[in-house]
C-alpha positions in Angstrom: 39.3 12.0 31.2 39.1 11.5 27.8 37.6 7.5 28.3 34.9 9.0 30.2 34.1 11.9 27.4 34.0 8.9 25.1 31.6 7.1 27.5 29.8 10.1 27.5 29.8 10.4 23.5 28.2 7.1 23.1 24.7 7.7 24.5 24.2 10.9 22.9 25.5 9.7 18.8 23.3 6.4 19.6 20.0 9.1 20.7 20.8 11.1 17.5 20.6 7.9 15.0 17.7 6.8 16.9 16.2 10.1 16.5 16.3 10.1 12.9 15.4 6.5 12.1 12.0 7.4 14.1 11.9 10.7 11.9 12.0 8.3 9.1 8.8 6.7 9.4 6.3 8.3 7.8 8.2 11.2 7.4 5.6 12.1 4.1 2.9 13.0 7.5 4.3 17.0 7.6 4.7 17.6 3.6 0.7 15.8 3.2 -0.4 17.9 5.9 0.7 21.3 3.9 -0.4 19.8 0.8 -3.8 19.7 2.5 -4.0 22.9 3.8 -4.0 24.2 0.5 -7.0 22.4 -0.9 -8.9 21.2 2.4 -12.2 20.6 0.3 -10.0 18.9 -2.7 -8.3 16.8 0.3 -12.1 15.6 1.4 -13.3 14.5 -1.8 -10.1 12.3 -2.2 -10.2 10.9 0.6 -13.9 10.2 0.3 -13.4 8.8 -3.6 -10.2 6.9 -2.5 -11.8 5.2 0.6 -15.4 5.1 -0.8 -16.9 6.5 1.9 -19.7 9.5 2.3 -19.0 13.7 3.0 -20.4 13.0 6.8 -17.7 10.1 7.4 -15.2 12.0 6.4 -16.6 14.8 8.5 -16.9 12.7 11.5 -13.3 11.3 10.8 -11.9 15.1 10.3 -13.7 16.3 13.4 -12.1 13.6 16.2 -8.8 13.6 14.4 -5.7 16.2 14.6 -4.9 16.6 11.4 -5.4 15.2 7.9 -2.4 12.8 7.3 -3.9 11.0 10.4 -7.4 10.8 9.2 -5.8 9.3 6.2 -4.0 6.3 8.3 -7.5 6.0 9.9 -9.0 4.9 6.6 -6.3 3.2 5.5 -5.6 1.3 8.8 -9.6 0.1 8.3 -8.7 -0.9 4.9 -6.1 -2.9 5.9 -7.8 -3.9 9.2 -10.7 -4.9 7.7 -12.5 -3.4 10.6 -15.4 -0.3 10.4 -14.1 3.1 10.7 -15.5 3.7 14.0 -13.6 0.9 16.0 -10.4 2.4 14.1 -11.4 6.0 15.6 -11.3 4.7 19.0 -8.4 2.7 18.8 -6.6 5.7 17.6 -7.6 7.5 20.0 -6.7 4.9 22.9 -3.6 4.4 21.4 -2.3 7.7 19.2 0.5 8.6 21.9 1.8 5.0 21.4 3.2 5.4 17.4 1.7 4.0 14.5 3.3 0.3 14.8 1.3 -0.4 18.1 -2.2 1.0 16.8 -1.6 -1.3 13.7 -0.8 -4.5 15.7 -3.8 -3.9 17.9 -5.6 -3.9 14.7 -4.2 -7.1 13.5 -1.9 -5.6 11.0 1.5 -7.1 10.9 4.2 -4.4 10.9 6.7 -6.2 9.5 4.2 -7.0 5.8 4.9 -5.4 2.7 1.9 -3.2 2.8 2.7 -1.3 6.0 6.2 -1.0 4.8 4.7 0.9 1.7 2.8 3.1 4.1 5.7 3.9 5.9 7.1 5.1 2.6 4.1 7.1 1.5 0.5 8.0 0.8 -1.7 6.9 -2.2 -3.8 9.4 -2.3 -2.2 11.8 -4.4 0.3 9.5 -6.2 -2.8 7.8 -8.0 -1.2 4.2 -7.2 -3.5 2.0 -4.7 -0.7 0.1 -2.8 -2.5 -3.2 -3.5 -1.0 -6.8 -2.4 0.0 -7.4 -5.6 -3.6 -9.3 -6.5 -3.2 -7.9 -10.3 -0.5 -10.0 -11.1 -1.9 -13.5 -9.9 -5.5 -12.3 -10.8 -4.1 -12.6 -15.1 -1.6 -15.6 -14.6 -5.0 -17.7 -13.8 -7.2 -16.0 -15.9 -4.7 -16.9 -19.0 -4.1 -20.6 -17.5 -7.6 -21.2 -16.4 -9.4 -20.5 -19.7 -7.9 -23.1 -21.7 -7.7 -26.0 -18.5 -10.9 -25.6 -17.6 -12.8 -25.0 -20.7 -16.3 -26.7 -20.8 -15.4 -28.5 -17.2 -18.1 -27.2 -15.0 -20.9 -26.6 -17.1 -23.5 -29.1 -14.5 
């Protein structure tokens, strides 16, 4: 009796861990949605600054999508997609039931980058910080070598 209670124990603490490292992916969803619905008009202006896009794209984007923390994956999936907003609606659409890591893979994101990681942690649209892939830092170590290598090399 008491092997089979254990038996019985094992399924149900392996569904509760489960359970809660699911919740933990993008887990900041429920508290940007409530930030949201205290400045909806604030939210679209963000998003259109952050994402550089115009008030009827984010209109369209609000209007076929649930709720704001998913438009906001919707732009950011195209940023890091690379692909127009449009073909990211419809995947999302296809493919909303199946979880965030198989809309991204369809989009030719790779789940297991840095980037995505830092999405599953959080937003940037009200931290201020563009998750970047860490460009900056290359971007000055050649600037600073390549001024005094290549001085006067490719002038014709």
């Amino acid at each position: 009796m008491k092997l089979l209670k254990i038996l019985f124990m094992i399924p149900v603490v392996v569904l509760f861990f489960l359970d809660i490292a699911v919740a933990g992916d993008f887990d900041w969803m429920r508290d940007f949605n409530i930030r949201v619905d205290a400045d909806p008009s604030g939210f679209r202006a963000r998003l259109s600054t952050r994402f550089n896009i115009g008030d009827a794209q984010v209109k369209t984007i609000l209007s076929n999508i649930g709720n704001p923390a998913d438009a906001y994956m919707v732009c950011r999936f195209g940023e890091m997609s690379g692909k127009p907003t449009d073909y990211i609606l419809d995947q999302y659409k296809s493919k909303k039931n199946k979880g965030w890591g198989v809309l991204a893979k369809s989009l030719g994101i790779k789940t297991g980058s840095k980037e995505f990681h830092n999405l599953k942690l959080g937003n940037d649209l009200y931290t201020g910080k563009k998750k970047s892939k860490n460009k900056g830092k290359a971007k000055s170590k050649n600037k600073s070598k390549g001024k005094g290598k290549n001085k006067g090399k490719n002038k014709g």
